[in-house]
DOKOL-509455 format. One record per residue (C-alpha): residue number from 1; residue in three letters; x, y, z. Coordinates in Angstrom, 3 decimals, always signed. Example, Ala and Ser with C-alpha at 12.3 -4.5 7.8 and 13.67 -1.06 7.14 Angstrom:
BEGIN
+-----+-----+----------+----------+----------+
!   i !  aa !     east !    north !       up !
+-----+-----+----------+----------+----------+
!   1 ! ALA !  +12.300 !   -4.500 !   +7.800 !
!   2 ! SER !  +13.670 !   -1.060 !   +7.140 !
+-----+-----+----------+----------+----------+
//
This chain:
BEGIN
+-----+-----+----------+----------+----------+
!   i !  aa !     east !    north !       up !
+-----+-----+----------+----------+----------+
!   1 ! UNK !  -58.733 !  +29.286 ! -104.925 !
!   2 ! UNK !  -55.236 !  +28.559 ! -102.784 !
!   3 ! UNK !  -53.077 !  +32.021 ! -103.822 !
!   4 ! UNK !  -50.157 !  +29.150 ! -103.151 !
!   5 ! UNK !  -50.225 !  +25.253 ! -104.247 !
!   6 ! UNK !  -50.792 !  +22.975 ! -100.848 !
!   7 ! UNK !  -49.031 !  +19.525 ! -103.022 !
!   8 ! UNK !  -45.579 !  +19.545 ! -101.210 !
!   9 ! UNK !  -44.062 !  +18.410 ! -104.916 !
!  10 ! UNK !  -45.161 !  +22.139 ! -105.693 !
!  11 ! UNK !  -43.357 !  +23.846 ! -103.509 !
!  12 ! UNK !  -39.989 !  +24.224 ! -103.517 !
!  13 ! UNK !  -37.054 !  +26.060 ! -101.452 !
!  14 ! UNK !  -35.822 !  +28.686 ! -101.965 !
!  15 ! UNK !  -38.058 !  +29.665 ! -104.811 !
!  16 ! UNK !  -41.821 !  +29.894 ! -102.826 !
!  17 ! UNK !  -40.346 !  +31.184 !  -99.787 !
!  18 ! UNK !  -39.114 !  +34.670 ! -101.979 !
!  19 ! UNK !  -42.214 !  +34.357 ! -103.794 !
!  20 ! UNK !  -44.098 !  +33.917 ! -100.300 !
!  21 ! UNK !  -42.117 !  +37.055 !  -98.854 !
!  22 ! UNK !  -42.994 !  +39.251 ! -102.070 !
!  23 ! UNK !  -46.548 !  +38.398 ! -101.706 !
!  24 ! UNK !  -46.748 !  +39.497 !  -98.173 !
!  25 ! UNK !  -44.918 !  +42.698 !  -99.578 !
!  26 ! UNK !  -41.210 !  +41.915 !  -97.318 !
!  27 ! UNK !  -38.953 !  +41.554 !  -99.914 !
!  28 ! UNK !  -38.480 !  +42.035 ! -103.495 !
!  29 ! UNK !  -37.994 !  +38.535 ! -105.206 !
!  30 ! UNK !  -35.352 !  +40.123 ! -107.468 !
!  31 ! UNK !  -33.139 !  +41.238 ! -105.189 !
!  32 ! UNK !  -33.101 !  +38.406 ! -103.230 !
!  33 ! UNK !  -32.534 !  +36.315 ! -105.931 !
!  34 ! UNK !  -29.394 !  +37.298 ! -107.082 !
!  35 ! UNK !  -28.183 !  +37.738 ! -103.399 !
!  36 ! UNK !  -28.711 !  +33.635 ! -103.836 !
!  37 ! UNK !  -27.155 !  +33.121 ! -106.932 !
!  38 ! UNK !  -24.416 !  +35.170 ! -105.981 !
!  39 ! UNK !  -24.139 !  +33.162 ! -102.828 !
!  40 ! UNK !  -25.179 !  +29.598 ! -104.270 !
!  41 ! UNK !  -21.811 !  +30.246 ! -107.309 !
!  42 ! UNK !  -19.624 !  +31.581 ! -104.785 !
!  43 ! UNK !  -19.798 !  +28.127 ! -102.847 !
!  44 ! UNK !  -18.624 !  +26.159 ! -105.407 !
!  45 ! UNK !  -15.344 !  +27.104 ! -104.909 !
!  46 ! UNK !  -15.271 !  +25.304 ! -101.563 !
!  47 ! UNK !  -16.355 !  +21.685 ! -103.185 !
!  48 ! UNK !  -13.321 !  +19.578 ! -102.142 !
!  49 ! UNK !  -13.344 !  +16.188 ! -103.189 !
!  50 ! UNK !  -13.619 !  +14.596 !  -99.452 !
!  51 ! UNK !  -16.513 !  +14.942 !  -98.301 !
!  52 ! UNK !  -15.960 !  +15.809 !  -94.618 !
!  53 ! UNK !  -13.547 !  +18.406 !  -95.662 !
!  54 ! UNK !  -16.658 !  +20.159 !  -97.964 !
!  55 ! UNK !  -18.546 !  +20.126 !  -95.065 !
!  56 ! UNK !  -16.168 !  +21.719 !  -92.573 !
!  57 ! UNK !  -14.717 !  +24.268 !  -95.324 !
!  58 ! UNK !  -18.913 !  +25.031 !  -95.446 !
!  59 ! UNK !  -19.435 !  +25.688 !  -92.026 !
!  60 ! UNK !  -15.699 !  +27.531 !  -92.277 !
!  61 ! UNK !  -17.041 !  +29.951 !  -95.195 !
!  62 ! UNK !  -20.657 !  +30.172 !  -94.375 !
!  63 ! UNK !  -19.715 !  +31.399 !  -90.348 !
!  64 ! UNK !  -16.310 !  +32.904 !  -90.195 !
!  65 ! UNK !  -15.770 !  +34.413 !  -93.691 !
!  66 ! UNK !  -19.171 !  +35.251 !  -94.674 !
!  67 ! UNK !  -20.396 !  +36.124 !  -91.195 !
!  68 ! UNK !  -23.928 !  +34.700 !  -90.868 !
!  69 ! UNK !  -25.098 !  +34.796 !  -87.617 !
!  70 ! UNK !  -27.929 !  +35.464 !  -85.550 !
!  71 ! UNK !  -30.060 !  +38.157 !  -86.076 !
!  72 ! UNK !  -30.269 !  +40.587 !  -82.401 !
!  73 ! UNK !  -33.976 !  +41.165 !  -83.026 !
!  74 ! UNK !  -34.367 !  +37.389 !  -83.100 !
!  75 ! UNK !  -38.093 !  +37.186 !  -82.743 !
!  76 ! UNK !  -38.379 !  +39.974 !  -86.298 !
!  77 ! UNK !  -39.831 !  +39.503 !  -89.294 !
!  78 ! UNK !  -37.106 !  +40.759 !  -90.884 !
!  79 ! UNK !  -35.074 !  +37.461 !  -89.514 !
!  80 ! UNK !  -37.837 !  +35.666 !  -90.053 !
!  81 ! UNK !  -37.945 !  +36.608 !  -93.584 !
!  82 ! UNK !  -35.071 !  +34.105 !  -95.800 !
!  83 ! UNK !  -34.331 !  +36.480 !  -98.520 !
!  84 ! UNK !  -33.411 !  +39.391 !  -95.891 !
!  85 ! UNK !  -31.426 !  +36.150 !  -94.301 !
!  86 ! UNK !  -29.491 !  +36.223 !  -97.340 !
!  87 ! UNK !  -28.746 !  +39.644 !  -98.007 !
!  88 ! UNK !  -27.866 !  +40.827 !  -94.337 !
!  89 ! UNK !  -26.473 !  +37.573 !  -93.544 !
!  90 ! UNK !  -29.021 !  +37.683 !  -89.959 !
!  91 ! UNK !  -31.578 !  +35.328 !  -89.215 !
!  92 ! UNK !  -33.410 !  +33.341 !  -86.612 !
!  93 ! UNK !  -32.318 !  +29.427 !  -86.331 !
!  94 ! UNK !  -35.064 !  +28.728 !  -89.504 !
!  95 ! UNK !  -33.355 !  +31.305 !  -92.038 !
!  96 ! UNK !  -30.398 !  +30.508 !  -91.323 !
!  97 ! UNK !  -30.800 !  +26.725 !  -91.607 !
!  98 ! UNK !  -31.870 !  +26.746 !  -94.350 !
!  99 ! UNK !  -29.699 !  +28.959 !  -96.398 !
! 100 ! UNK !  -26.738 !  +26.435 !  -94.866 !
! 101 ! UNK !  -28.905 !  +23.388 !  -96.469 !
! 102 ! UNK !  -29.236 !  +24.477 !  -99.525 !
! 103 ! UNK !  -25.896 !  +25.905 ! -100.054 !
! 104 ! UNK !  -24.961 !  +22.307 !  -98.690 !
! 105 ! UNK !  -26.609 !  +20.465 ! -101.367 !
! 106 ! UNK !  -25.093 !  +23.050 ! -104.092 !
! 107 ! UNK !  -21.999 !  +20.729 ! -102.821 !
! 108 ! UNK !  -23.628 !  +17.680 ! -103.199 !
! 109 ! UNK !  -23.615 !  +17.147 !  -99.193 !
! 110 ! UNK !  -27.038 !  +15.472 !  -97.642 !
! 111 ! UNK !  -28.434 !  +17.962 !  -95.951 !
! 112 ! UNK !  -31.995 !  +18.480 !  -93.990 !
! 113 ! UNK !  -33.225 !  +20.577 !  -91.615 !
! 114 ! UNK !  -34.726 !  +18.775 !  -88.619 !
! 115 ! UNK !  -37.916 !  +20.879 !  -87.429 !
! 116 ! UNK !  -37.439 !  +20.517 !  -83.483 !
! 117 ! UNK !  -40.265 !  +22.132 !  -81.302 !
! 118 ! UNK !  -39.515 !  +25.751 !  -80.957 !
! 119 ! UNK !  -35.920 !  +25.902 !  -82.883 !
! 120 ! UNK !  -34.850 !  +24.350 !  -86.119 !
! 121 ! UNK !  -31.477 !  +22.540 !  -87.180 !
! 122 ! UNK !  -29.673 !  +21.304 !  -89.728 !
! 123 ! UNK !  -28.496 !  +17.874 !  -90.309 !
! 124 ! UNK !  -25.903 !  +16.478 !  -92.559 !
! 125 ! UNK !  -25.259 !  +12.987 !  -93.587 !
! 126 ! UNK !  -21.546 !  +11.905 !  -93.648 !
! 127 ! UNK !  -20.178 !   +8.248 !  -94.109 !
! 128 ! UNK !  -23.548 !   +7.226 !  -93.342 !
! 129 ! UNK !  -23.276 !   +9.408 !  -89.874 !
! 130 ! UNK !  -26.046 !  +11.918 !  -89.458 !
! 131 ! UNK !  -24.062 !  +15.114 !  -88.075 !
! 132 ! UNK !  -26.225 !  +17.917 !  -86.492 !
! 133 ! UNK !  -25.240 !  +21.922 !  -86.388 !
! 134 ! UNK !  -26.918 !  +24.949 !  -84.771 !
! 135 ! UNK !  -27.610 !  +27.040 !  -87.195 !
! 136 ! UNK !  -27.156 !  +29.920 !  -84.658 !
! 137 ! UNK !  -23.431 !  +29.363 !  -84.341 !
! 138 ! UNK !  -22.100 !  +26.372 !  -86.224 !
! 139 ! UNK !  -21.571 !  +24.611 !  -83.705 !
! 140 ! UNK !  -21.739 !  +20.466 !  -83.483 !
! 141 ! UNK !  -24.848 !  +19.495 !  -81.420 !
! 142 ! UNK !  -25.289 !  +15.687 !  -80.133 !
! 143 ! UNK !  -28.466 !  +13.693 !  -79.312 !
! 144 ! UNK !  -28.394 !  +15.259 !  -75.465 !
! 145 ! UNK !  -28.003 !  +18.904 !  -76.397 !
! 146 ! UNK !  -30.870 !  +18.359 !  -78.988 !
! 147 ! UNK !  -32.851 !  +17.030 !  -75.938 !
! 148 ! UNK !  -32.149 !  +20.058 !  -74.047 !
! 149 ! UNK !  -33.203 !  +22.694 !  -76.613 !
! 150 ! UNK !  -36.219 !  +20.294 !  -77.031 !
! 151 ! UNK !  -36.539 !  +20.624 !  -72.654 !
! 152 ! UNK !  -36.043 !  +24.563 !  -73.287 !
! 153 ! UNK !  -39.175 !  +24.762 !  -75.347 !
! 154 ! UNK !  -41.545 !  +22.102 !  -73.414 !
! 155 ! UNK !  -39.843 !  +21.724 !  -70.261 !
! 156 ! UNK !  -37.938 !  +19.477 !  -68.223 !
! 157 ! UNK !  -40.867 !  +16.944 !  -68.565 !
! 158 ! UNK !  -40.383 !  +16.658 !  -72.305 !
! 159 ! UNK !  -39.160 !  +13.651 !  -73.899 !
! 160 ! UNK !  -36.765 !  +13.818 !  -76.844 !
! 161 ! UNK !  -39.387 !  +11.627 !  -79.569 !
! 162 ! UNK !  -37.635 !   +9.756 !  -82.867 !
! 163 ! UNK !  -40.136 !  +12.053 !  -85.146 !
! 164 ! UNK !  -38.502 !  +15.477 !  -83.818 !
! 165 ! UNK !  -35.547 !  +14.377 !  -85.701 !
! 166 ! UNK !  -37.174 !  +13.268 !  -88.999 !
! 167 ! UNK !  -35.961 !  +15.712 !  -92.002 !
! 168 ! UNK !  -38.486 !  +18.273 !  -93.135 !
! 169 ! UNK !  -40.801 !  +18.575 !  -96.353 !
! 170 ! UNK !  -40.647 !  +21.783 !  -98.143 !
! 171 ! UNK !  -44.377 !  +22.306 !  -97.102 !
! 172 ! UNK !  -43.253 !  +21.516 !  -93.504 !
! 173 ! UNK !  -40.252 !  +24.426 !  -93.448 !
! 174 ! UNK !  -42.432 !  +27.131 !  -95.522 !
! 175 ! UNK !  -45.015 !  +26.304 !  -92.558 !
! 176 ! UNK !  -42.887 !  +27.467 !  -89.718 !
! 177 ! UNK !  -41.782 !  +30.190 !  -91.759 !
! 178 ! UNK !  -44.725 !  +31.508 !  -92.106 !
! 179 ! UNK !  -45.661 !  +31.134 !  -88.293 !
! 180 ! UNK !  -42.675 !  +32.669 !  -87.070 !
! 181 ! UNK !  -43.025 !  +36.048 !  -90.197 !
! 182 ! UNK !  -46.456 !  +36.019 !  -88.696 !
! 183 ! UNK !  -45.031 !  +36.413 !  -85.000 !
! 184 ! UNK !  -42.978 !  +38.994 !  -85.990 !
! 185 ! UNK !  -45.444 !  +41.124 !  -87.662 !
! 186 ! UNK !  -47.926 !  +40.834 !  -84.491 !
! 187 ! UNK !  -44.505 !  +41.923 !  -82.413 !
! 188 ! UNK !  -44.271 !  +44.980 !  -84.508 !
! 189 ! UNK !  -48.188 !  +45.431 !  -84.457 !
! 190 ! UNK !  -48.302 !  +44.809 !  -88.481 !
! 191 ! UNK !  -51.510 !  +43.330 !  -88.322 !
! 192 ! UNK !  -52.670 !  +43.390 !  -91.739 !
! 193 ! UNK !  -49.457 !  +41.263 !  -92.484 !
! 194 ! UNK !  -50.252 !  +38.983 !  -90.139 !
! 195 ! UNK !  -53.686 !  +38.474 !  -91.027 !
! 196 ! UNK !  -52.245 !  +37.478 !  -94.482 !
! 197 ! UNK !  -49.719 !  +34.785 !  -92.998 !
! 198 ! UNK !  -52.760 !  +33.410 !  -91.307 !
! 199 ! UNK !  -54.770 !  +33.445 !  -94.375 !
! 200 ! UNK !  -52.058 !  +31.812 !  -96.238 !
! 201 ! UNK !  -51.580 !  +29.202 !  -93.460 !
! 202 ! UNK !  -55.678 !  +28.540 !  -93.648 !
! 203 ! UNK !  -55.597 !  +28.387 !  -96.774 !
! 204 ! UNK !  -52.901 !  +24.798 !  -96.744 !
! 205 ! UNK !  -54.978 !  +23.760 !  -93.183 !
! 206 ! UNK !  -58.239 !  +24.974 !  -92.901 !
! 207 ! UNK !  -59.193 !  +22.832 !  -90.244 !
! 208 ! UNK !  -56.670 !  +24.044 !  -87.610 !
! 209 ! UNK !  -58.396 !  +25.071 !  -84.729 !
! 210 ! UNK !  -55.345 !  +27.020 !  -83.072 !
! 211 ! UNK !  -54.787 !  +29.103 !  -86.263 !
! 212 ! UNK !  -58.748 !  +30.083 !  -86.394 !
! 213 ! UNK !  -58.048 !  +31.251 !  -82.357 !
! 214 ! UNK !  -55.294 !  +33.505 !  -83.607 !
! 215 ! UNK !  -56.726 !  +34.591 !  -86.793 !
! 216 ! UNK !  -59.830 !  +36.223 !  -84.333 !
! 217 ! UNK !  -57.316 !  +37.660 !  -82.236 !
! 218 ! UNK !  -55.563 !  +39.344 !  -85.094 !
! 219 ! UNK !  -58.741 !  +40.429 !  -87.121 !
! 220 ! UNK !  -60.018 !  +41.803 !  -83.341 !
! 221 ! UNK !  -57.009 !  +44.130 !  -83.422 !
! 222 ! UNK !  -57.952 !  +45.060 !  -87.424 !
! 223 ! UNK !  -61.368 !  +45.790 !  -85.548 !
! 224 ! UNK !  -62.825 !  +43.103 !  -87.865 !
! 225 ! UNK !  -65.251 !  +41.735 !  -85.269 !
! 226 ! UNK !  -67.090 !  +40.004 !  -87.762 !
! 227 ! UNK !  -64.230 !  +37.718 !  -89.149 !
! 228 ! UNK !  -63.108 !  +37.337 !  -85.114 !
! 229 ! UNK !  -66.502 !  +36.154 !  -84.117 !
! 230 ! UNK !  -66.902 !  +33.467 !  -87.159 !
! 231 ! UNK !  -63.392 !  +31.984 !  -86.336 !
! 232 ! UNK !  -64.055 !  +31.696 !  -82.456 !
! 233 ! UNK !  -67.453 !  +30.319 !  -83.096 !
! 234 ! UNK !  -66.118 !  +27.654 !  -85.507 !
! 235 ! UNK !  -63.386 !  +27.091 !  -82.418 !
! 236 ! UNK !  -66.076 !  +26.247 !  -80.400 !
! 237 ! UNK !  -68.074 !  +24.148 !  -82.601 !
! 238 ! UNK !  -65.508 !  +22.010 !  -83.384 !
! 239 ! UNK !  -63.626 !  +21.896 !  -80.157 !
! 240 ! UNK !  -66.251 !  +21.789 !  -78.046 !
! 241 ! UNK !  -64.400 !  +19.906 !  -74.632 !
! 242 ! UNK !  -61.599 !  +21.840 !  -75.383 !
! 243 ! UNK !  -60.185 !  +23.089 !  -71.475 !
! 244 ! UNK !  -60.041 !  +26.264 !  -72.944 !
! 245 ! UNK !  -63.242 !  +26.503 !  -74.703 !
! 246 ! UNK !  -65.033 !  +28.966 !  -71.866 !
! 247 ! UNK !  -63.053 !  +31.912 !  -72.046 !
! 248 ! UNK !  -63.465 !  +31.762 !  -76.036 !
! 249 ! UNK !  -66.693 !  +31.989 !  -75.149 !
! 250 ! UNK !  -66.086 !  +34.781 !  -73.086 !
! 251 ! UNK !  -64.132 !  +36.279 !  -76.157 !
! 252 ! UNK !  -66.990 !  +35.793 !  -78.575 !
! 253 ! UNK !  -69.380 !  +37.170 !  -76.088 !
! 254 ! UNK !  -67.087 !  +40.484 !  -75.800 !
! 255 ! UNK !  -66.742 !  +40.597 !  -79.320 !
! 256 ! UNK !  -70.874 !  +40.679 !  -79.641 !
! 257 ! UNK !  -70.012 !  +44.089 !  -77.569 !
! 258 ! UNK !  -67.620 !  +45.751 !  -79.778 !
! 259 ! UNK !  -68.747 !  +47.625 !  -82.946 !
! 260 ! UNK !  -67.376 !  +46.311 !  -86.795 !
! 261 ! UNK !  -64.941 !  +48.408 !  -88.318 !
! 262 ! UNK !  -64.441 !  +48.037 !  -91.575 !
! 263 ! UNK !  -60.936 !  +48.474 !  -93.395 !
+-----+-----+----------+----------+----------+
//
């Protein structure tokens, strides 16, 4: 049974995401919680009846008097975590999207977040004018600086596709969250964690190849050789003309070496 519903219409923001981070034992849901109902009353005072003016006197508060910015261990899982976004005011370009959407739409301004490769933004409809901001800074970005950060991810080669800018589901943005806390904890060697984002993330796509490759990776460093060698071997199966598929052989026949250790 899914410890988390995979219907997108289930899921909601910021609600799973604390309940997500609780589960994986980062945050206490309480705490954060009030941190965003302290935060989502406190920007009511801001709603101005134009609606350009909301949004600037948003971006004024939420950057300049409240200080978000980004976090210096960018890469974390503490910045990778939303409800630590919201009560140290640091976060990676995810976290701190989307605490700027959803304090947007406590002013009734049309905010997404747009789920580019390798960095998120947030867009914000005005006079039927979609308006994009790095969340990093605030800052206005147009179609040829979104191209670039798309170029900074893929390279030069890359070409900026119509879908990279289509808004995000709730499903979609509590995906990459959960990639990038599960980056973090393998950073900081918290490999138990990050076999649980990976279970998590199997559990809403069990038949993504790439996440079985990393969840034998992680369970190799648990010393869980037997978990490793079942994901790698249903890599191969499945993936069979995959360029890569001879050094996970390689992998699985090193892992037939190693001894299981249980935990």
């Amino acid at each position: 049974m899914q410890r988390f519903p995979s219907d997108d219409k289930a899921l909601s923001l910021p609600e799973t995401a604390f309940e997500l981070c609780q589960y994986l034992g980062f945050s206490e849901i309480k705490q954060v919680q009030w941190a965003w109902y302290e935060l989502s009353g406190a920007v009511l005072s801001r709603y101005l009846f134009d609606e350009e003016l909301r949004y600037a006197a948003l971006l004024k508060w939420f950057y300049q008097d409240l200080g978000f910015c980004e976090k210096a261990e960018y890469f974390s899982r503490e910045a990778a975590d939303l409800g630590r976004c919201l009560q140290s005011r640091q976060g990676n370009s995810t976290t701190l999207a989307t605490a700027l959407m959803l304090l947007g739409q406590e002013l009734d301004l049309k905010t997404e977040l747009i789920l580019l490769p390798g960095t998120t933004v947030m867009s914000c409809q005005l006079a039927g004018e979609i308006h994009y901001v790095d969340p990093l800074t605030g800052q206005s970005l147009n179609r040829e600086q979104l191209h670039a950060l798309v170029r900074g991810e893929l390279g030069n080669w890359a070409p900026m596709k119509d879908n990279y800018l289509k808004p995000a589901s709730a499903k979609q943005v509590l995906t990459r969250m959960l990639h990038e806390l599960k980056a973090g904890c393998i950073i900081e060697r918290k490999f138990e964690s990050a076999m649980e984002c990976c279970s998590l993330l199997l559990d809403w796509y069990p038949d993504d190849l790439n996440l079985h490759r990393e969840r034998a990776f992680i369970a190799q460093q648990l010393g869980a050789i037997q978990v490793a060698t079942a994901d790698l071997q249903y890599f191969i199966d499945n993936n069979p003309h995959d360029p890569i598929v001879e050094l996970v052989k390689m992998q699985l026949q090193e892992l037939g070496e190693e001894t299981q250790v249980f935990h």
